[in-house]
C-alpha distance (Angstrom), angle and dihedral (degrees) to the residues before:
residue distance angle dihedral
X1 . . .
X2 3.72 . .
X3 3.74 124.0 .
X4 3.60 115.4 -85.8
X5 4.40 121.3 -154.2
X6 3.40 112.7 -154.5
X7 4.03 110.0 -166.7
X8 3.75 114.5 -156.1
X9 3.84 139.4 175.7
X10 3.98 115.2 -137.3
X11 3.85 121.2 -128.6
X12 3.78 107.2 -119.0
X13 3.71 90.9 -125.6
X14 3.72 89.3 57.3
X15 3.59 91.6 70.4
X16 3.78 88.8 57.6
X17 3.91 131.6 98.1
X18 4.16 145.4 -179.2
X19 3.98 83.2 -95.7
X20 3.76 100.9 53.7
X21 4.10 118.4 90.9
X22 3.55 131.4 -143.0
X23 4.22 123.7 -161.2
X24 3.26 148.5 171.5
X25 3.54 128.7 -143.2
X26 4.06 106.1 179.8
X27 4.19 131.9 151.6
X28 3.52 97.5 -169.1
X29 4.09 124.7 108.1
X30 3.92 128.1 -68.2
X31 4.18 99.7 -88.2
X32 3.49 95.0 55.9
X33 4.41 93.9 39.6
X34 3.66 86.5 55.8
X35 3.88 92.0 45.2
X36 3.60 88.3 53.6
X37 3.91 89.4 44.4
X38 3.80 91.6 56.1
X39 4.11 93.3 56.4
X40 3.57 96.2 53.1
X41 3.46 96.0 47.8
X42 3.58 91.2 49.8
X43 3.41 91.8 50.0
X44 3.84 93.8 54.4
X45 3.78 91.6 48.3
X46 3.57 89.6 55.6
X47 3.65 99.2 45.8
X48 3.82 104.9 29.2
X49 3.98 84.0 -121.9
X50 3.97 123.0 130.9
X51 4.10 124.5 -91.3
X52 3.87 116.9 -150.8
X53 3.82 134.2 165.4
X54 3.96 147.4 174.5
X55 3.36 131.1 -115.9
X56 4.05 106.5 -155.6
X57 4.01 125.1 164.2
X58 2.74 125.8 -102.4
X59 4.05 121.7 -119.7
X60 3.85 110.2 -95.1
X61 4.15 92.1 -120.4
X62 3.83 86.9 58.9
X63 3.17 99.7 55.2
X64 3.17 99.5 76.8
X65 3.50 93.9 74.8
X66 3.65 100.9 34.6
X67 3.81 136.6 61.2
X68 3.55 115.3 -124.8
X69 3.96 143.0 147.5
X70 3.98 138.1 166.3
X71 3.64 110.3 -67.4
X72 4.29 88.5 -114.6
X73 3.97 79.8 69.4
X74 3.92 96.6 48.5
X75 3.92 106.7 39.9
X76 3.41 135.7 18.4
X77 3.88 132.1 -102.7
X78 3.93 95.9 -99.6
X79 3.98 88.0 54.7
X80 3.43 99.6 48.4
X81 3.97 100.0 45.5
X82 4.11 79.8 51.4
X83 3.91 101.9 45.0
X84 3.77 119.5 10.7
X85 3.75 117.9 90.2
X86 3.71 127.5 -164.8
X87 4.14 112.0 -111.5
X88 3.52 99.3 -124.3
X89 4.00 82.2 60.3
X90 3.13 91.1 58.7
X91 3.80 106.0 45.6
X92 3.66 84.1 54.8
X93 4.35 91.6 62.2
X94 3.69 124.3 87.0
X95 3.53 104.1 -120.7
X96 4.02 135.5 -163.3
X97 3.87 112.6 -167.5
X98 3.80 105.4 -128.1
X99 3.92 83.3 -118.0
X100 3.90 89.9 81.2
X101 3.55 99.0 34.8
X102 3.60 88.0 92.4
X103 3.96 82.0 65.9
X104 3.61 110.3 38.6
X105 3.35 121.9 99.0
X106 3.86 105.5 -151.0
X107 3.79 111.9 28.2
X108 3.88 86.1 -175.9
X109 3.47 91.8 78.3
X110 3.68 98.1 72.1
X111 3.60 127.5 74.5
X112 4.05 94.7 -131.3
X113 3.65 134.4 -25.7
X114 3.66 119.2 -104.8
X115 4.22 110.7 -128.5
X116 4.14 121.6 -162.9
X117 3.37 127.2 -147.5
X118 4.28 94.1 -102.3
X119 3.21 112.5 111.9
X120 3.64 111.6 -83.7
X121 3.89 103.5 -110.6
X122 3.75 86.7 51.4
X123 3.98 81.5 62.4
X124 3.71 107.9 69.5
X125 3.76 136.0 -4.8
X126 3.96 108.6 -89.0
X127 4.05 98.6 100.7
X128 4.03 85.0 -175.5
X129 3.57 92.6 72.7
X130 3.59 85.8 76.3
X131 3.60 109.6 73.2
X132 4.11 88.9 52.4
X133 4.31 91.7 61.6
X134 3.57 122.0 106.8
X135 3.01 111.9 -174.1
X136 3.69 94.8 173.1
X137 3.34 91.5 56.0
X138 3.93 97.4 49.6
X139 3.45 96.5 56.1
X140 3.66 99.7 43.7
X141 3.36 82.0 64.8
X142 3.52 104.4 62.8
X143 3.27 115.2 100.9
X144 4.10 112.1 -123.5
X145 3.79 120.6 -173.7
X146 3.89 116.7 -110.6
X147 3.46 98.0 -94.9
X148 3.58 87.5 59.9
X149 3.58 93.3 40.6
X150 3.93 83.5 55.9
X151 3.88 98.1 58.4
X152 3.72 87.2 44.6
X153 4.38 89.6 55.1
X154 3.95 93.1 53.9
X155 4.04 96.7 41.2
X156 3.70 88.3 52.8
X157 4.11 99.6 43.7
X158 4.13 85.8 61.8
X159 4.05 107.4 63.4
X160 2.70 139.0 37.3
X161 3.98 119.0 -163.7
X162 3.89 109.3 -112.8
X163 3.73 111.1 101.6
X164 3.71 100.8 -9.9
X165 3.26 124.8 125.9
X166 3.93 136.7 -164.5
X167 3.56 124.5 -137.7
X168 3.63 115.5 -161.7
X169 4.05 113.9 -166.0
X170 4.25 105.0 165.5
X171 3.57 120.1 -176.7
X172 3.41 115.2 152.7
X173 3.81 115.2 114.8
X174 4.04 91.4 6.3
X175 3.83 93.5 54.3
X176 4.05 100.3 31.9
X177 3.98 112.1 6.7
X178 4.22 125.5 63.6
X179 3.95 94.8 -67.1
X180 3.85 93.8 71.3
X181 4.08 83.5 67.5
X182 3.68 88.3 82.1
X183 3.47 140.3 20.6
X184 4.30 105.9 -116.3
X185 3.72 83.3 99.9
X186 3.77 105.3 50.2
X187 3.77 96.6 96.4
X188 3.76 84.8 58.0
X189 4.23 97.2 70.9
X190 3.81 132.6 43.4
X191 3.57 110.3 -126.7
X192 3.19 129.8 -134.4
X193 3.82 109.9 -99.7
X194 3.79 92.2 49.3
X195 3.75 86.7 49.0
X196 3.74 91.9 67.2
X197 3.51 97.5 42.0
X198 4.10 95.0 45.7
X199 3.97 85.2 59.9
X200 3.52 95.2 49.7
X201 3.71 89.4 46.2
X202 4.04 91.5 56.3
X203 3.71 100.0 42.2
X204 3.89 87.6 57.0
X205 3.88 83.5 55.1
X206 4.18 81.9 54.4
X207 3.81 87.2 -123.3
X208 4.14 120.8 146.5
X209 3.71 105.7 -108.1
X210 3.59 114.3 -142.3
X211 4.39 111.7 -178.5
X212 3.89 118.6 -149.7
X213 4.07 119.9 -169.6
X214 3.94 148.5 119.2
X215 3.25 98.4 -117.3
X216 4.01 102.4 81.1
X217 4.33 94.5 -175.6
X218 3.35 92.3 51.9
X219 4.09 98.9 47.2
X220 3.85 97.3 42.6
X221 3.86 88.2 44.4
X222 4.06 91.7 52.4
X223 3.94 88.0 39.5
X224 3.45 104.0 61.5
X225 4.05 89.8 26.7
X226 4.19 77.6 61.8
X227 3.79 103.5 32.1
X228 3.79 91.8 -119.1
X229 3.97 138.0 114.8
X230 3.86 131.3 -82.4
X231 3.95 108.3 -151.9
X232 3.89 96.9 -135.7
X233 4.52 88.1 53.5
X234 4.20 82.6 68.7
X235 3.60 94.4 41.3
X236 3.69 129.9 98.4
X237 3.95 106.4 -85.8
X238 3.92 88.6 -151.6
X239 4.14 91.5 51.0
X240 3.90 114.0 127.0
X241 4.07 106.5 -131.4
X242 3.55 91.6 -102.3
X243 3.68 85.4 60.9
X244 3.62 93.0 39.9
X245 4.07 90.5 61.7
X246 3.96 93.4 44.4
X247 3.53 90.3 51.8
X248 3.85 94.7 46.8
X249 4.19 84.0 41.9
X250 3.80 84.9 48.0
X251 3.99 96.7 44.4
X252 3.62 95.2 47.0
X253 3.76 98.1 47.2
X254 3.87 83.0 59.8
X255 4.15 93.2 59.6
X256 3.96 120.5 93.2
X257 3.39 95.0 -123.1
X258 4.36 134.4 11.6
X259 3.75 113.4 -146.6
X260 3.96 105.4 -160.9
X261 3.84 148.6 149.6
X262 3.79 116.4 -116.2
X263 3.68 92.7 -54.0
X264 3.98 132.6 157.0
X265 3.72 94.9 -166.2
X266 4.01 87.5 59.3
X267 4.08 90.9 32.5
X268 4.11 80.8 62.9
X269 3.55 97.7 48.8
X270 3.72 97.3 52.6
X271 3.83 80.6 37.5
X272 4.40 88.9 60.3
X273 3.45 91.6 33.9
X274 3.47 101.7 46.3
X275 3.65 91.8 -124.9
X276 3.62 144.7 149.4
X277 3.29 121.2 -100.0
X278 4.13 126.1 -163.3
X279 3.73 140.4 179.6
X280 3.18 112.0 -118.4
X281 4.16 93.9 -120.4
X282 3.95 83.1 66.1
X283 4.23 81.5 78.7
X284 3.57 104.9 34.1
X285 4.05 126.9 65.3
X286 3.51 110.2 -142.9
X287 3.19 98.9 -111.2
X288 3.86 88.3 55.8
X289 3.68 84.9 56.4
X290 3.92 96.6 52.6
X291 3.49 87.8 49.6
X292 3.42 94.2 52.0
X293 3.47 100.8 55.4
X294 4.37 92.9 50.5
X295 4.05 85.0 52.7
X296 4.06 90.1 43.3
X297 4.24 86.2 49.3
X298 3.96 98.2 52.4
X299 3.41 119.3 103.7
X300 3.97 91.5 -95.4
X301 3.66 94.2 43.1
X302 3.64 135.5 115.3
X303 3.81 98.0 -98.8
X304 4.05 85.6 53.3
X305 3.69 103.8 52.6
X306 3.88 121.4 97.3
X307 3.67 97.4 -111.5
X308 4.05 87.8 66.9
X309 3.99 108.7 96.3
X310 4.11 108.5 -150.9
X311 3.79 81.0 -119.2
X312 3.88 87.0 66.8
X313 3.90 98.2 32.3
X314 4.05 88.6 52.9
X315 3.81 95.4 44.5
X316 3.98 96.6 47.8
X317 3.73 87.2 43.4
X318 3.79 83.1 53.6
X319 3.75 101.6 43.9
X320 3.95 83.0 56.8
X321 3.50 99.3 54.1
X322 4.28 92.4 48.9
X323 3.65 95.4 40.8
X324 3.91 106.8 38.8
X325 3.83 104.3 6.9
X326 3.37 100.6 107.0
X327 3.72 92.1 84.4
X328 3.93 87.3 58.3
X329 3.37 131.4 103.7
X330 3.51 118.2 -114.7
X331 4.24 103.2 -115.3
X332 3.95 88.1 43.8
X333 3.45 88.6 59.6
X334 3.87 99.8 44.3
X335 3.97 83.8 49.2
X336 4.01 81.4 51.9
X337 3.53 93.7 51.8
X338 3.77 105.4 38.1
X339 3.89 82.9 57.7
X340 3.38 93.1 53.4
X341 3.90 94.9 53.0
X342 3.98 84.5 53.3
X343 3.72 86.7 58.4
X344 3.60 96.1 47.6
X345 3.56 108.3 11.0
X346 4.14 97.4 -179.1
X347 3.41 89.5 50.7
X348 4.26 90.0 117.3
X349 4.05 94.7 179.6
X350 4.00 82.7 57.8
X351 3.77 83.0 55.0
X352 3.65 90.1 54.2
X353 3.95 98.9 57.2
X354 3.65 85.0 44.3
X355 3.39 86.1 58.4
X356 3.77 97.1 44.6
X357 3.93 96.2 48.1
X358 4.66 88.9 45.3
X359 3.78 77.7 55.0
X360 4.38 95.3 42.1
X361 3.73 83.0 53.5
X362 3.67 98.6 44.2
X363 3.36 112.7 -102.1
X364 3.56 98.7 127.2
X365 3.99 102.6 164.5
X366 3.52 89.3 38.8
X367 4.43 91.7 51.3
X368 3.88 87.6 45.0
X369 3.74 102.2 53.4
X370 3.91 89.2 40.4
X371 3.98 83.8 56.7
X372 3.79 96.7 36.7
X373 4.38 80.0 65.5
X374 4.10 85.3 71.3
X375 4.05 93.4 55.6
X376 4.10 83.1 72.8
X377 4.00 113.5 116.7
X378 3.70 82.1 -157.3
X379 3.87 88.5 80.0
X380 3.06 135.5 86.8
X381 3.22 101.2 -145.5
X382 3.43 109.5 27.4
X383 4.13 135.4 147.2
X384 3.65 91.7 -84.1
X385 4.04 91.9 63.0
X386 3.99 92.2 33.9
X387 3.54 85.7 61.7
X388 3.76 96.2 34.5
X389 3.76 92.2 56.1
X390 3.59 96.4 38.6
X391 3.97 98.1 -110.5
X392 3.53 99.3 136.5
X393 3.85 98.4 55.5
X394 4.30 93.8 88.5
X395 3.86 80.4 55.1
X396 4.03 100.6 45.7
X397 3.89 94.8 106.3
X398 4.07 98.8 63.3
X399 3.90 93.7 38.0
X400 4.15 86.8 51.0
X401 3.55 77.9 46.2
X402 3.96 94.4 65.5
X403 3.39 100.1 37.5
X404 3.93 94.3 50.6
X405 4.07 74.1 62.1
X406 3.54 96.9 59.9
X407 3.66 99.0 -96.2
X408 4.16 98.9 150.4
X409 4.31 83.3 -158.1
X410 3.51 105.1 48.4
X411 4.05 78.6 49.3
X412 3.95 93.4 62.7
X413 3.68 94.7 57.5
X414 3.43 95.2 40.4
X415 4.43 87.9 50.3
X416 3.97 79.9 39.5
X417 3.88 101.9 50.2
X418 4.03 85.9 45.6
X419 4.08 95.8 50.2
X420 3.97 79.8 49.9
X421 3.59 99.1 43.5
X422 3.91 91.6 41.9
X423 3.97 93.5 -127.0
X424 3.44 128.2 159.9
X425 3.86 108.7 -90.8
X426 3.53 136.4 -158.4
X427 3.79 113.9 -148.4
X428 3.84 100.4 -169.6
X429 3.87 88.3 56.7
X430 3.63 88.8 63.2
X431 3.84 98.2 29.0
X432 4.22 80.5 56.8
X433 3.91 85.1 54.4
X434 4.08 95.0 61.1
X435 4.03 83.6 62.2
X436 3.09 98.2 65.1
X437 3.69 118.8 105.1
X438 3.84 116.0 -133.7
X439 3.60 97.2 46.4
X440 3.96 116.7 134.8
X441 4.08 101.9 -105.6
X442 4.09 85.5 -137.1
X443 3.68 76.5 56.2
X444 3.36 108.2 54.2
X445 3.62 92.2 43.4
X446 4.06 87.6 59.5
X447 3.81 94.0 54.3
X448 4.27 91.0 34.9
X449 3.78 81.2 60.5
X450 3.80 101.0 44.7
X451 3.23 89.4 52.0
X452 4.31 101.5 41.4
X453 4.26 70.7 65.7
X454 3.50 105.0 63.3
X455 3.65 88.4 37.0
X456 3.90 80.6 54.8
X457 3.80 99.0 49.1
């Protein structure tokens, strides 16, 4: 008869009703809008709640890389009176990302919860949620106009999904816009010598070959190199781009399988298609993939033929050396990297590895006045805005690695990239650093001063 306490956690979605709203307010391209789309509807079928979102431009210098059009162009007139919300409405709402739901303690106090485009049980905590999405089912639901509808028709009259397989490449902003100026992105795109060596490994497997990507040389060139199918050659000529990506959305949600980097655009075609979606190193041993990249480098190899930009050649040169250059000697990869700054010689993060391997191979005064080039204001790019936009944090381990060995330079960033990040930091470690006797003086006068600051603070 005695009093029992039972202690219990409550599900996030439990602490939703018919009268809460969820919206998204994003200015990023078409794959990840619709993404973004699909979670708060799914989150208002489940709950009964409300699902709203914007529809802003996007700047004219993004969209280069990105499909996008007027919302009149992407829905129809019944979906947008229903869903779309001015931004001005929206800046007016008190808003709790559905990150820190899991936290709050009265969701009624906020005007509308604020939903990402990551998939939803990356969101909060309750895992079960996941086994009650359709995804499917969400988007079907959205209502496109008939020029969309029309791009969807002819993608889906040319598969069919039994031994097909989708090969999504990317590039884009990774390979030619700002992202390619560090390396937090290079999951995202499939370079070019696993490209050619994914294709080969699917026709053995007698599957039809179907290649996705931005960059149109590159994928015709590889297709007919390989004997297999670029997306855009069985789309509409007279498609707008915002066709163009529905279609290719469309085409690839029809394959049996997608074969991708990191992507959202190919996460949301498996996602509408209900397919599976792999990374590309679920295929290929390693040692396949080493391979791979000497046979792509050889004079008759992918990253020598004509329909390879120096964009593409530097940034698959450069996705080898981060992912599997740790087997590497250290003056094959400063070869790698110094041709890699001939292909893109602004490229500053390139500069930075260059930096880091000089240093590896102990050329100390020769790594630090390469990297003391980056400290320039008249840059664009320079350390300041690495650090500012949080470039340099996929490439923390090999610059702590130069400052543990006394490099005063390699010490700033480090201090730097901690202030940023708000880290823990440990002032003798560095104070230790400006005793050490080969430092650069310009050098030690940069870290000195970072760390006169925190000392200041």
């Amino acid at each position: 008869l005695c009093t029992i306490n039972i202690l219990a956690k409550e599900n996030v979605i439990d602490k939703f009703n018919k009268n809460h709203m969820f919206v998204v307010n994003r200015k990023d391209g078409l794959g990840e809008r619709l993404r973004s789309i699909l979670n708060v509807i799914l989150l208002s079928q489940i709950t009964g709640g409300k699902s709203r979102f914007t529809w802003k431009s996007i700047p004219s210098h993004q969209r280069v890389f990105h499909s996008f059009s007027t919302k009149e162009n992407i829905f129809n007139e019944e979906f947008i009176e229903k869903n779309i919300i001015d931004e001005s409405t929206i800046n007016t709402m008190q808003l709790i990302p559905l990150l820190e739901v899991d936290h709050a303690t009265e969701v009624d106090n906020f005007d509308a919860v604020l939903v990402s485009q990551n998939l939803l049980h990356t969101q909060f905590s309750d895992k079960s949620l996941i086994t009650r999405l359709d995804y499917k089912g969400a988007y079907e639901s959205i209502g496109f106009s008939d020029r969309i509808v029309t791009a969807q028709i002819l993608a889906k009259e040319i598969i069919e999904k039994n031994r097909t397989v989708s090969i999504h490449l990317r590039a884009g902003d990774i390979v030619y816009g700002v992202h390619r100026i560090t390396n937090s992105c290079v999951p995202k795109v499939v370079p070019a010598y696993i490209a050619s060596l994914l294709i080969d490994y699917f026709k053995e497997l007698d599957y039809q070959v179907i290649v996705f990507g931005q960059d149109e040389d590159f994928c015709k060139g590889i297709c007919k190199d390989k004997g297999v199918l670029y997306s855009q050659d069985l789309c509409n000529p007279r498609f707008s781009e915002d066709q163009k990506a529905i279609f290719d959305i469309t085409l690839m949600s029809k394959s049996e399988l997608i074969v991708a980097g990191k992507s959202g655009f190919s996460t949301l075609a498996g996602l509408v298609g209900d397919v599976s979606v792999k990374y590309f190193d679920h295929f290929l041993s390693y040692t396949e993939v080493i391979q791979a990249f000497y046979d792509a480098i050889n004079e008759s190899g992918t990253l020598n033929r004509d329909f390879t930009s120096p964009l593409m050649k530097s940034y698959s040169i450069m996705h080898f050396l981060i992912m599997y250059g740790d087997h590497l000697n250290v003056d094959y990869k400063i070869k790698l990297i110094k041709f890699c700054k001939k292909l893109d010689e602004k490229n500053t993060f390139i500069q930075i590895m260059k930096s880091v391997y000089l240093f590896e191979n102990g050329g100390y005064s020769e790594s630090e006045l390469e990297i003391l080039e980056l400290f320039s204001p008249n840059l664009d790019y320079n350390i300041y805005w690495l650090v500012r936009d949080n470039k340099l944090n996929y490439f923390l381990k090999p610059i702590r690695f130069c400052a543990e060995n006394g490099s005063a330079v390699f010490a700033a960033i480090l201090l730097m990239c901690n202030v940023h990040n708000s880290t823990d930091i440990d002032i003798k470690f560095y104070e230790d650093i400006l005793l050490k006797t080969h430092n650069h003086e310009v050098g030690w006068n940069l870290l000195n001063n970072e760390i006169e600051k925190i000392k200041g603070l």
